[in-house]
C-alpha positions in Angstrom: 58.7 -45.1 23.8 55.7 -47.6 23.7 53.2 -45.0 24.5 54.7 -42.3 22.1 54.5 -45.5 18.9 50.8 -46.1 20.2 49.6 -42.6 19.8 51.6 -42.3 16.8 50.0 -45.5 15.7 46.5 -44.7 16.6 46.7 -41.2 14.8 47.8 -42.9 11.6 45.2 -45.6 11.6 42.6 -42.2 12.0 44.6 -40.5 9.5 44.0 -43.6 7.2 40.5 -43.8 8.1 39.6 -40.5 7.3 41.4 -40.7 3.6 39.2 -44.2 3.4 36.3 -42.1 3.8 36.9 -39.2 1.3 37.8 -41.2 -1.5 35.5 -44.1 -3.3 38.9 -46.4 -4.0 37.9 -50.2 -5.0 33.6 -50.7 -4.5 32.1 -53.9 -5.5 29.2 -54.0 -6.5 27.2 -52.1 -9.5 27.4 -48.4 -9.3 23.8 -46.7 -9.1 22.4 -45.5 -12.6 18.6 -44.0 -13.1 16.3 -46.0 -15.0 15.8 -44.7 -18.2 11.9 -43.2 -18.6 10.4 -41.5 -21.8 8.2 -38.7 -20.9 5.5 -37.5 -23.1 6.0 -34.2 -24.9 2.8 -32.9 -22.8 0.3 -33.5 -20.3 -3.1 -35.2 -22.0 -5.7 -32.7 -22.0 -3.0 -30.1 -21.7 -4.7 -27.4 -24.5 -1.2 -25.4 -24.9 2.1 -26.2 -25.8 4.2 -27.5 -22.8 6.2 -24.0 -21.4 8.4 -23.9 -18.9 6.3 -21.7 -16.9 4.3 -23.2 -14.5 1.7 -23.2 -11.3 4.1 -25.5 -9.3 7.0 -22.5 -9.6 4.6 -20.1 -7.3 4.6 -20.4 -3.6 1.2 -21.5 -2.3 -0.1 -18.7 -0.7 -0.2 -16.9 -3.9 -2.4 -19.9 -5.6 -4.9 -19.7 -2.5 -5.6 -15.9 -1.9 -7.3 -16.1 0.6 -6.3 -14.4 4.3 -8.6 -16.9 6.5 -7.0 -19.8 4.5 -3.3 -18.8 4.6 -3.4 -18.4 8.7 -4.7 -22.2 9.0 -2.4 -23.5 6.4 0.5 -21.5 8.4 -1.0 -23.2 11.6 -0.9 -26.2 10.1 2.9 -26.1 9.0 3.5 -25.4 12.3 1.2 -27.9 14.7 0.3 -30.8 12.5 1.5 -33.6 14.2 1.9 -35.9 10.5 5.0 -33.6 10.1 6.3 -33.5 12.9 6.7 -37.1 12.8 8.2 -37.1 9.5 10.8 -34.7 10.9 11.3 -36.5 13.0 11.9 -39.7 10.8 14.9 -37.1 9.1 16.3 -36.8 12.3 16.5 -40.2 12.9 17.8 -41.1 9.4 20.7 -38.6 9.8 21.9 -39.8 13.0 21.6 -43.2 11.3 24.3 -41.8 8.6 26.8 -40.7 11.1 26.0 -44.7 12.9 27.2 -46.1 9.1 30.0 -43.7 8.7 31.7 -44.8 12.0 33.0 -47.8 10.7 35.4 -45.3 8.8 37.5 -44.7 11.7 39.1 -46.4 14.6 37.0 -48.2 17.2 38.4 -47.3 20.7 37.1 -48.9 24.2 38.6 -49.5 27.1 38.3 -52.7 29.3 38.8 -53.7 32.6 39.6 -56.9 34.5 40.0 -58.1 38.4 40.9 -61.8 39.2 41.7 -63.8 42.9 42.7 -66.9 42.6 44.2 -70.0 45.0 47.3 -71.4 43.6 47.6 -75.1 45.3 51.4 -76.1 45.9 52.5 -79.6 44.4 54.8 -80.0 47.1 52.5 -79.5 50.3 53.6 -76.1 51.0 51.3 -73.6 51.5 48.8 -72.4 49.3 49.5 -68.6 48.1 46.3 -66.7 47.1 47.0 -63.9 44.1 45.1 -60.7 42.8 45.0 -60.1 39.3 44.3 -56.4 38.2 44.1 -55.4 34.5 43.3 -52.0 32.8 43.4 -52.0 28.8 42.9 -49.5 25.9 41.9 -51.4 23.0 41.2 -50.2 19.5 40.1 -52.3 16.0 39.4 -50.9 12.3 38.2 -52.8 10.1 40.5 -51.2 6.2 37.5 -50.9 3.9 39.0 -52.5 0.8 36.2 -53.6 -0.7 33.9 -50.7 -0.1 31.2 -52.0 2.4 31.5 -49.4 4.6 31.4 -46.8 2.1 28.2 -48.4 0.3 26.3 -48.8 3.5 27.4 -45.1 4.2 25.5 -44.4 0.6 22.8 -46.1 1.2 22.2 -44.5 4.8 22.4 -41.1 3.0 20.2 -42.3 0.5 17.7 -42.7 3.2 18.1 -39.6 4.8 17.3 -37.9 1.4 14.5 -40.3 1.3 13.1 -38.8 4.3 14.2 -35.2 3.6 11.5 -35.8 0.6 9.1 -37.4 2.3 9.0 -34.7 4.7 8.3 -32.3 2.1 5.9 -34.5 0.5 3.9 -34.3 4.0 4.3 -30.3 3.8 2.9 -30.3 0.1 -0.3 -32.9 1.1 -1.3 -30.9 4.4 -1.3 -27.6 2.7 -3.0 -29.4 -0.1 -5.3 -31.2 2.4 -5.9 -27.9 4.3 -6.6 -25.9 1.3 -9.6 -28.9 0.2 -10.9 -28.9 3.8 -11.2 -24.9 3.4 -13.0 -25.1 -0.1 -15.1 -27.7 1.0 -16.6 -26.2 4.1 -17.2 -22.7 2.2 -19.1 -24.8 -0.2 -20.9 -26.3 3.0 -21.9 -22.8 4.1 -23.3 -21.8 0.7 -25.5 -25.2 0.5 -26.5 -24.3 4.1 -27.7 -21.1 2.9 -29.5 -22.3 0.0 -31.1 -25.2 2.3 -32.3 -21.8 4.6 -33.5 -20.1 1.6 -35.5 -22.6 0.0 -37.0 -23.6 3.5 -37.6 -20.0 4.2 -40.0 -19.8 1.1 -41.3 -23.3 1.5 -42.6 -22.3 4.7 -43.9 -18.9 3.1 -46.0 -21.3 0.2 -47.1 -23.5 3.4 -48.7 -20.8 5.5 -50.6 -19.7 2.2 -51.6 -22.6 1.4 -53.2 -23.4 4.6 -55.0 -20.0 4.6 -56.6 -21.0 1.4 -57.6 -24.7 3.1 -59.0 -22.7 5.7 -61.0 -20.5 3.4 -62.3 -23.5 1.2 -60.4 -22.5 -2.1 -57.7 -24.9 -2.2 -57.2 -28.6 -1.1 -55.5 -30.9 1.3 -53.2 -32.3 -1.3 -51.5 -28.3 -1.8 -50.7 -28.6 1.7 -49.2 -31.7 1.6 -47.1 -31.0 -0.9 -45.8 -27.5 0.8 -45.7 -29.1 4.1 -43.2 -31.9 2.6 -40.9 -29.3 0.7 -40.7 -27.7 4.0 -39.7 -30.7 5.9 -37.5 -31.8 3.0 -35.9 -28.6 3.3 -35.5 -29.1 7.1 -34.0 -32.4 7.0 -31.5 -30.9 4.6 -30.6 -28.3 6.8 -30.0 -30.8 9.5 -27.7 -32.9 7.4 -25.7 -29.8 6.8 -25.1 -28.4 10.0 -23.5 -32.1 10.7 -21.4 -32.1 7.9 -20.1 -28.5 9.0 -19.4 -29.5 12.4 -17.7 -32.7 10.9 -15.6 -30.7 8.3 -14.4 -28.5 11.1 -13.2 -31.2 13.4 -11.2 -32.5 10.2 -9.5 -29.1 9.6 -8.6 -28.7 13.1 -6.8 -32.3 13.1 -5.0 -31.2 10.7 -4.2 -27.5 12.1 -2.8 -29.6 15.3 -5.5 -29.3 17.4 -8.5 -30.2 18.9 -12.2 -29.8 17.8 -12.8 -25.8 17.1 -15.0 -23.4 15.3 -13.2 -22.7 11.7 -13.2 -19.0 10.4 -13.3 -18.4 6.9 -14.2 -16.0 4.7 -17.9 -14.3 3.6 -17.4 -13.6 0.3 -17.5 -16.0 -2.4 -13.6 -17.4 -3.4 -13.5 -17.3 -7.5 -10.7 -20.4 -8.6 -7.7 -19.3 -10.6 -8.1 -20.3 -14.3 -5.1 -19.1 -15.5 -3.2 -22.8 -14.3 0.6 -23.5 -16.5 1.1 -27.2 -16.0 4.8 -26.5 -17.4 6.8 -29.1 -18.9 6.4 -32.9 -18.5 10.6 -33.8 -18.1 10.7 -30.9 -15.3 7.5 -33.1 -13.1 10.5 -35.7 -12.8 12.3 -33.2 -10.9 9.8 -31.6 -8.6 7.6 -33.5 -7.3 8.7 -34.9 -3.4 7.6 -38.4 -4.0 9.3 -39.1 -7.7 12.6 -37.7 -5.6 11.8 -39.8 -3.0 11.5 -42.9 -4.7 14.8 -42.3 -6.7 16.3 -42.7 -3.6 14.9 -45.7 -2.4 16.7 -47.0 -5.4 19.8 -45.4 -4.7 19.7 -46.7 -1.2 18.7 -50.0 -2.6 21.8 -50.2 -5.0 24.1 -49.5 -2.1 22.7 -52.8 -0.6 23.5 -54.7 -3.3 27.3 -53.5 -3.5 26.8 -54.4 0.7 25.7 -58.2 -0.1 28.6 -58.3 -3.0 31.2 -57.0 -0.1 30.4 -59.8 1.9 31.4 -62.1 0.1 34.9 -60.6 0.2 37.2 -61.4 3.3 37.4 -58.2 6.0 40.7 -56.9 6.7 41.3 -54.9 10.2 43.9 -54.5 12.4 43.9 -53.8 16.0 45.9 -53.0 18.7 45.9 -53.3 22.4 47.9 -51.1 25.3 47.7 -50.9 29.2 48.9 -52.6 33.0 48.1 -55.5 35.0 49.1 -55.3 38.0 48.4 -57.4 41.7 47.3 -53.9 43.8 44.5 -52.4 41.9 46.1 -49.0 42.4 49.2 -49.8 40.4 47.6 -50.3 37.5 48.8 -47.2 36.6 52.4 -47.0 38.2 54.0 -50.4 36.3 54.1 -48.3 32.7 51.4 -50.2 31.0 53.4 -53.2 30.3 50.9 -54.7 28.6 50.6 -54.1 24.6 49.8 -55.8 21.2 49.1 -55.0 17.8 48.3 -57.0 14.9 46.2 -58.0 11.8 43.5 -60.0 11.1 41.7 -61.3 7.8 38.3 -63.2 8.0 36.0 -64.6 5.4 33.4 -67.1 4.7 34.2 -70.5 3.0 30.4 -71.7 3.3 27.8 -70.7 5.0 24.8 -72.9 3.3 24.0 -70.3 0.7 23.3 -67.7 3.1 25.1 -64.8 1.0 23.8 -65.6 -2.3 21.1 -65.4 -1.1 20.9 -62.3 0.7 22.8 -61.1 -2.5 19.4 -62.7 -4.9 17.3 -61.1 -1.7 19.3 -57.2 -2.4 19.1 -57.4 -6.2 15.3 -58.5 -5.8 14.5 -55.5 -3.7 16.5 -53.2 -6.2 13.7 -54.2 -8.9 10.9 -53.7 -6.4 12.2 -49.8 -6.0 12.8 -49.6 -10.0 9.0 -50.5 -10.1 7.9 -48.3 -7.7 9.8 -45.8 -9.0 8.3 -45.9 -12.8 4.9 -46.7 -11.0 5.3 -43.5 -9.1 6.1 -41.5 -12.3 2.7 -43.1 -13.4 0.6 -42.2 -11.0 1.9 -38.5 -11.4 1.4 -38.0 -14.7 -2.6 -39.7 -14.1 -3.0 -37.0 -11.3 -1.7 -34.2 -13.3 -4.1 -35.1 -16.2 -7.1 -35.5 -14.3 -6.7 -32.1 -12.8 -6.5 -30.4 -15.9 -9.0 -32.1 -17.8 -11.1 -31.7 -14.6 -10.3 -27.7 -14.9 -11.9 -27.5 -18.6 -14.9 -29.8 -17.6 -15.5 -28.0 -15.3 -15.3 -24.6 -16.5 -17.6 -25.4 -18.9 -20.1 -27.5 -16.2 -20.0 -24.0 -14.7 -20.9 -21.7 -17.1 -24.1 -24.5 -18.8 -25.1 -24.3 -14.7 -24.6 -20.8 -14.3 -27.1 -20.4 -17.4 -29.2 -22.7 -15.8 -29.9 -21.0 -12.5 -30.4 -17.8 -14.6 -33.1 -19.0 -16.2 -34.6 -20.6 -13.8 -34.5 -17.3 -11.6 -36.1 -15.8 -14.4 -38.9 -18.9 -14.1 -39.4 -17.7 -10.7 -39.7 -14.4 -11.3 -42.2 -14.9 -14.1 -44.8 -17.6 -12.5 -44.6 -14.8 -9.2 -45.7 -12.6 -11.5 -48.2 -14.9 -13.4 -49.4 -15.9 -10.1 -50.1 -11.9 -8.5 -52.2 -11.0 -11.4 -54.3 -14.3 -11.0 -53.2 -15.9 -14.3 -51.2 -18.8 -12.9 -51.8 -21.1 -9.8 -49.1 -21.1 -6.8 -47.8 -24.3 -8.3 -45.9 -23.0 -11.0 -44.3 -21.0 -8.4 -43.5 -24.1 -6.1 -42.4 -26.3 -9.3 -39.8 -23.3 -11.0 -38.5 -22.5 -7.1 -38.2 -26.8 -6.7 -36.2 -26.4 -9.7 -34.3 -23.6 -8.9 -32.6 -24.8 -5.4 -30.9 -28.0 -6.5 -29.5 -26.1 -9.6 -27.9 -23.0 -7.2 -26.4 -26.6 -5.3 -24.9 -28.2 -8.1 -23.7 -24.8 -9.3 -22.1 -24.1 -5.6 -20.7 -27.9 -6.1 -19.1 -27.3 -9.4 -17.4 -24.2 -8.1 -16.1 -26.0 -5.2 -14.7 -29.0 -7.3 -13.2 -26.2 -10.0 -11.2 -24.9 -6.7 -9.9 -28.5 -5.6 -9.2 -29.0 -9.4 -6.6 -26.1 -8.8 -5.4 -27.9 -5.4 -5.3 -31.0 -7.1 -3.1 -29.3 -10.3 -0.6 -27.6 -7.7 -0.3 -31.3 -5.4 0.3 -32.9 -8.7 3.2 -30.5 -10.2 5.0 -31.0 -7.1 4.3 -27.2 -5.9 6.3 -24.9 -4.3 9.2 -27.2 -5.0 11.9 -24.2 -5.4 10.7 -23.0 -1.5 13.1 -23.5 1.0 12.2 -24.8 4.3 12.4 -22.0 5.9 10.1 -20.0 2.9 7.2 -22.3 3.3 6.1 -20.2 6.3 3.9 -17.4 4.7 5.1 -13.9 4.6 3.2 -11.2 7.5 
């Protein structure tokens, strides 16, 4: 009968626990609420009305069309080791949930006991020597009337969502990061080639002038000059080369992997102009680190309600059952004649200020995550702006430039021609081709930073926010 009323028992207390568990009951403490936070009607520098159309809605590898790039941002999703240590961190946090929740339910162990002892006889007889053998099953649960359990339980969860965003906060920076690296070493190759170029007709101007020297119609001071272009050239071409190598080493950290040769592709990459920043109340929704922030509060509110428990007395019960016995294998023959169940209440009466102060401690942290939160909102909106003011600076740095390397090409062309039918020394030549080199630069430059303008829009939207985990890996 004893052993039927303790299973009975202990199946109730689970029953309990697990109802205490579904259902939010009595919760001290202030129930979470989102800080209020007045979005503009549109972006600064955002030419169009606000639509809800936007870049961020398209998955990634249809904003960077490129083949080469898509296989070493699908590398990366797959090696980089910054995310697999946030997955890591989710991992963790869940199992941390399930370590809160188990103060829901029953807390069974077991324990186990052996004594010998010498019993001295008042009256001189002798002195008998006893075993003592004891096996319990013991078992505590703590009722959660005032809802600590459950708010630490929230707050756990509202650090594993934490993490879930973070994590795809690291996904949405390495393909961001990636897709930089990728523009910028492209950008590299074309300054490399312009570096080759110009030193290729540096040296052209340098042997001619020479020849001339040598001849006696021109001076030392021509071949000075073409002999310094020429070594200018060189050293730039040197300087290049590094920052290649360098930019590849960087792209393979983040592809996972050790130093490597990068492919990418030959022909030029022209940016997409056609960029939707969408509306400004949606950006609140989408982007990883807004979401993830939001839960810091959350999680942060749940600790308050925690330091308001504790000031509350706990309630449990608990209940012990097994033998005792003075032959350590009858432990289990005398019918476990050992049993008790009761109640318990505890509380604090004072404790020098220690939980009003952890309480003043909770509710300080809560305004720390409310700022971060609204400075996090901030920051997105600054990002967002700059990328789309950045996109019509730029478009129109790149056409005055594109102008500009037009006619200085025509320049060249023009003193080439001055110079062959002898109306024009070489040095017009040298001058409009000194001119010309540094303006093809800045034009490859501007190109370059209207493509990280793009990368910078997407990051900044929060993009490819309505992919799935498993859709972030890019279709064959």
């Amino acid at each position: 009968m004893r052993r039927l009323t303790f299973a009975l028992f202990a199946v109730l207390l689970a029953c309990c626990a697990s109802v205490s568990e579904k259902s939010r009951g009595l919760e001290v403490g202030p129930d979470y609420q989102r800080p209020e936070f007045d979005a503009p009607p549109s972006f600064r520098s955002q030419l169009e009305p606000a639509e809800a159309a936007s870049i961020a809605d398209l998955p990634w590898w249809q904003i960077f069309d490129d083949p080469k790039l898509v296989a070493l941002i699908g590398e990366a999703l797959h090696q980089n080791y910054d995310l697999q240590v946030a997955v890591a961190r989710v991992q963790e946090s869940r199992a941390l949930v399930g370590v809160a929740a188990s103060q829901f339910f029953p807390q069974l162990g077991y324990e186990g006991d052996a004594q010998r002892e010498k019993i001295l006889s008042p009256l001189g007889g002798p002195n008998p020597t006893l075993d003592l053998f004891t096996g319990l099953f013991n078992m505590a649960w703590e009722i959660d009337l005032w809802g600590r359990i459950r708010r630490s339980t929230e707050a756990a969860r509202a650090n594993l969502l934490a993490a879930e965003y973070a994590r795809r906060g690291v996904m949405l920076t390495l393909v961001s990061n990636v897709a930089a690296a990728y523009f910028e070493l492209v950008e590299l190759d074309r300054q490399l080639q312009i570096a080759r170029d110009s030193s290729n007709t540096y040296s052209q101007t340098l042997t001619y002038f020479t020849r001339r020297y040598n001849g006696g119609t021109d001076t030392r001071l021509s071949t000075s000059r073409a002999e310094a272009s020429l070594e200018a050239s060189r050293a730039t071409i040197a300087t290049l080369q590094i920052q290649i190598a360098q930019q590849e080493n960087a792209i393979s950290v983040l592809l996972g992997s050790t130093p490597k040769a990068i492919e990418r592709a030959e022909s030029p990459i022209h940016p997409m102009v056609d960029a939707a920043a969408g509306q400004t109340t949606v950006l609140l929704r989408r982007r990883p680190d807004i979401l993830q922030a939001e839960q810091s509060m959350i999680s942060a509110n749940a600790q308050v309600g925690v330091a308001v428990a504790n000031f509350f007395p706990t309630i449990g019960l608990s209940a012990l059952y097994g033998g005792q016995s003075g032959n350590i294998g009858d432990i289990l023959k005398t019918n476990f004649a050992v049993w008790g169940i009761g109640a318990s209440m505890t509380g604090p009466l004072f404790q020098g200020g220690k939980l009003y102060e952890s309480y003043r401690a909770q509710k300080a942290y809560w305004d720390e995550t409310v700022a971060q939160y609204q400075a996090t909102i901030i920051e997105a909106f600054r990002e967002v702006s700059d990328a789309l003011v950045a996109q019509q600076m730029l478009a129109e740095k790149r056409s005055a430039l594109e102008k500009q390397v037009a006619a200085l090409s025509v320049a060249v062309r023009l003193s080439l021609d001055r110079y062959n039918i002898g109306l024009a020394r070489y040095y017009e030549v040298l001058e409009a081709e000194q001119e010309l080199y540094p303006a093809e630069d800045a034009l490859a430059q501007t190109e370059r930073d209207q493509l990280l303008a793009v990368v910078s829009l997407y990051k900044g939207l929060g993009g490819g926010w309505r992919l799935s985990d498993q859709q972030w890996t890019p279709p064959r």
